[in-house]
Each structure stands twice: as structure tokens, then as C-alpha cells.
C-alpha positions in Angstrom: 64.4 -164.0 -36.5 67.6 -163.2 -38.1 68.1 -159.5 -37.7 71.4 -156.7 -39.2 73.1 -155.1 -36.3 75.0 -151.6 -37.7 78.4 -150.8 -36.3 76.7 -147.0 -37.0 79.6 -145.2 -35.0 81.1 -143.6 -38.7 79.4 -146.0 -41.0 79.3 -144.8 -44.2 76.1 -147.0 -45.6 73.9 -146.6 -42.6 71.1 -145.7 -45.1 71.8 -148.3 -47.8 71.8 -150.7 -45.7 68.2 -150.1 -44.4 66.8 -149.5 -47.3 68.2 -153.3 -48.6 66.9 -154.7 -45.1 63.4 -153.0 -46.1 62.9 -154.5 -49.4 63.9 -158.0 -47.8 61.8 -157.4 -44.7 65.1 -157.3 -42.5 64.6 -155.5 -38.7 67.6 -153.2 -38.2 69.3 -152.5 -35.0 71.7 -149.2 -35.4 73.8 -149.1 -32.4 76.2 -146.1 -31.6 78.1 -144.2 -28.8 76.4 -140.5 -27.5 78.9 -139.1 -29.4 77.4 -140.3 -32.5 73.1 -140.1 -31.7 71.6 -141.5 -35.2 67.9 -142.1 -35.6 66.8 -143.7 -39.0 63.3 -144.6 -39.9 63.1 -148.1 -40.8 65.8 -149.1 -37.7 65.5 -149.7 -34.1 68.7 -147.3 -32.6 70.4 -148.7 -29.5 72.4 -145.9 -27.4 75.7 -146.8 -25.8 77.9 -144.5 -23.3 81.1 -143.8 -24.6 84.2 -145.9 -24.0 86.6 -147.7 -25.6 84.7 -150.9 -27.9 81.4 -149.8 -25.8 79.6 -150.4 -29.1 81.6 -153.3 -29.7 81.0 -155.3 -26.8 77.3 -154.5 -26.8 77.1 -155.4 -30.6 78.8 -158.6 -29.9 76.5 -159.7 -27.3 73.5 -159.1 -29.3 74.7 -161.2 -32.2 72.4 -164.5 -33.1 73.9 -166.9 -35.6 73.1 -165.9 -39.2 72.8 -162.4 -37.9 74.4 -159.9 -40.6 76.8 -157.1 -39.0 77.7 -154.0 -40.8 81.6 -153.1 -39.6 84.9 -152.3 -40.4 86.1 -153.2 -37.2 88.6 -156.4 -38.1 88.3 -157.8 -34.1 84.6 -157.3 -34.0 84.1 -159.0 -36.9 86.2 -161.9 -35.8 84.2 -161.5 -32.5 81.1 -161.8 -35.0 82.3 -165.0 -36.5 83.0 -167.0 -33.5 78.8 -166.2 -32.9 78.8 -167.6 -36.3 77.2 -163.9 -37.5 78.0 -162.9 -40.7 80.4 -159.7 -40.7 80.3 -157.4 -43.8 82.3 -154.2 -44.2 80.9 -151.1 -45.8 82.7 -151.8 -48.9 81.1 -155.3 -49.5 84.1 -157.9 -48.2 82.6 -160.6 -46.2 84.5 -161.2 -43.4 85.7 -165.4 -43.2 87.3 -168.0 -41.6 89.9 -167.7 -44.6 90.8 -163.8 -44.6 89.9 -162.3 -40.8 93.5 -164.0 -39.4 95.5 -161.8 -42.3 93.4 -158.9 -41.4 93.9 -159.2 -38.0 97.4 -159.8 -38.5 98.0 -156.9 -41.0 96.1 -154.3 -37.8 98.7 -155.4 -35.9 101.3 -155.0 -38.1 100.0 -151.5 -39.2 99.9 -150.6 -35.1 103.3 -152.0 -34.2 104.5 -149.3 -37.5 102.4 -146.5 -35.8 103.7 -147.0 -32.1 107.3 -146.8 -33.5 106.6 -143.2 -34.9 105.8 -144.8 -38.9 103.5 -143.3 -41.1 100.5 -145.6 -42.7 98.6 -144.3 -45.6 95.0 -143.5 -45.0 92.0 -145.3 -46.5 91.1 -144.2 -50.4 88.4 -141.9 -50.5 84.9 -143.5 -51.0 83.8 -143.6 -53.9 80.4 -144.8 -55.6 81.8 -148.6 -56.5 82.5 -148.8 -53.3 78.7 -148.4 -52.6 78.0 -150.8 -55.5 79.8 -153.3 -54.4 78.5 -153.2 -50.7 74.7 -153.5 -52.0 75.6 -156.2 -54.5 77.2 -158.2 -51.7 74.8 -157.6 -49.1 72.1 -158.5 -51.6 73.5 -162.3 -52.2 73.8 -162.6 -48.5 70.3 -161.4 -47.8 68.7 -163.7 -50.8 70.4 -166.8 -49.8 
């Protein structure tokens, strides 16, 4: 059965995103580091040691095709699609053969700026579209 695995380290719609998988009889699997413990009714929460992509790695090996994961981690996600999972980020984009080699690209760009002693602006706060448009596109992906 197709479950949603939740990048949770930081996530900001840990609890939208159960509440959607509820209503579409989804199992949840939260998975985080020990520096970030959640526990959320409705979800299964997998434990990780700390390290660097700890989460990542496990997340990855748990993946199934068809399986939806929650992240805004770009190389995850492309990790995610060569499972053939379906990455979503917590602001809705669905992560694609057509846009995660630009993405990818532009994290590398951004670190190359950042390793030279360059500045990159921050993300925008969240605001409530943002939410919107995460449940409206994890709805279509969890009717279809």
C-alpha cells in the first residue's frame, strides 16, 4: 500500500499533511533526527541519530513507487524520483523530471555564491497561501 513519508526535520505542514492523509485513509510515516523528536496522532514516527542526510538516506530507502514524500530537500527529492515516489514540497510544487535538474542546478549555484563569501536572500516568510496551495496540490495527488 502506497504510504506519505514526512521529511518532519523543520517541516512546516507536518499536521496538514496528516490530517489530508486521514480523510484519504493514507498511513503516515514522520521521520526525524533526535534533535527534532515529533510524535503526531494519526502518523507512525521513525527516529533517526543525527548526522548529516541521516533522515535522508533512511527516507530514501523506504520510498515505494507511488509513495508521496513531503520535502524541501531538492537531492532528496531527485533521490525520490529515481524510486519513481512522488516528491512534494511544503509549499505545493511537485517535484518532476522537467524542473528537479534546474533546482538542483540553482543549489549549486546558490552554494558555489555562499562558499565565495556571497550573500543569498532567505526564503519569504510563510504565509497562509502558501498552506493553500500545499493542500490543494496534495489533494489532486492523493485523488488521482
Amino acid at each position: 500500500m502506497a504510504k506519505i513519508l514526512i521529511d518532519a526535520d523543520g517541516c512546516p505542514v507536518v499536521d496538514l499533511t496528516i490530517g489530508l492523509a486521514k480523510r484519504f485513509n493514507w498511513p503516515v510515516l514522520l521521520i526525524c533526527d533526535t534533535s527534532h523528536e515529533m510524535y503526531r496522532e494519526g502518523a507512525e514516527t521513525l527516529t533517526v541519530s543525527k548526522g548529516a542526510d541521516a533522515v535522508d538516506f533512511v527516507l530514501v530507502n523506504r520510498v515505494q513507487p507511488g509513495d508521496i514524500v513531503v520535502t524541501q530537500d531538492y537531492g532528496l527529492a531527485a533521490m525520490v524520483l529515481a524510486k519513481r515516489g512522488v516528491p512534494i514540497d511544503q509549499n505545493g510544487r511537485v517535484y518532476n523530471e522537467g524542473n528537479i535538474e534546474q533546482l538542483l542546478y540553482g543549489r549549486h549555484v546558490a552554494k558555489k555564491i555562499r562558499q565565495s563569501g556571497g550573500r543569498m536572500k532567505g526564503p519569504k516568510k510563510r504565509q497562509q497561501a502558501d498552506n493553500d496551495k500545499f493542500r490543494d496540490s496534495l489533494t489532486r495527488i492523493l485523488e488521482a
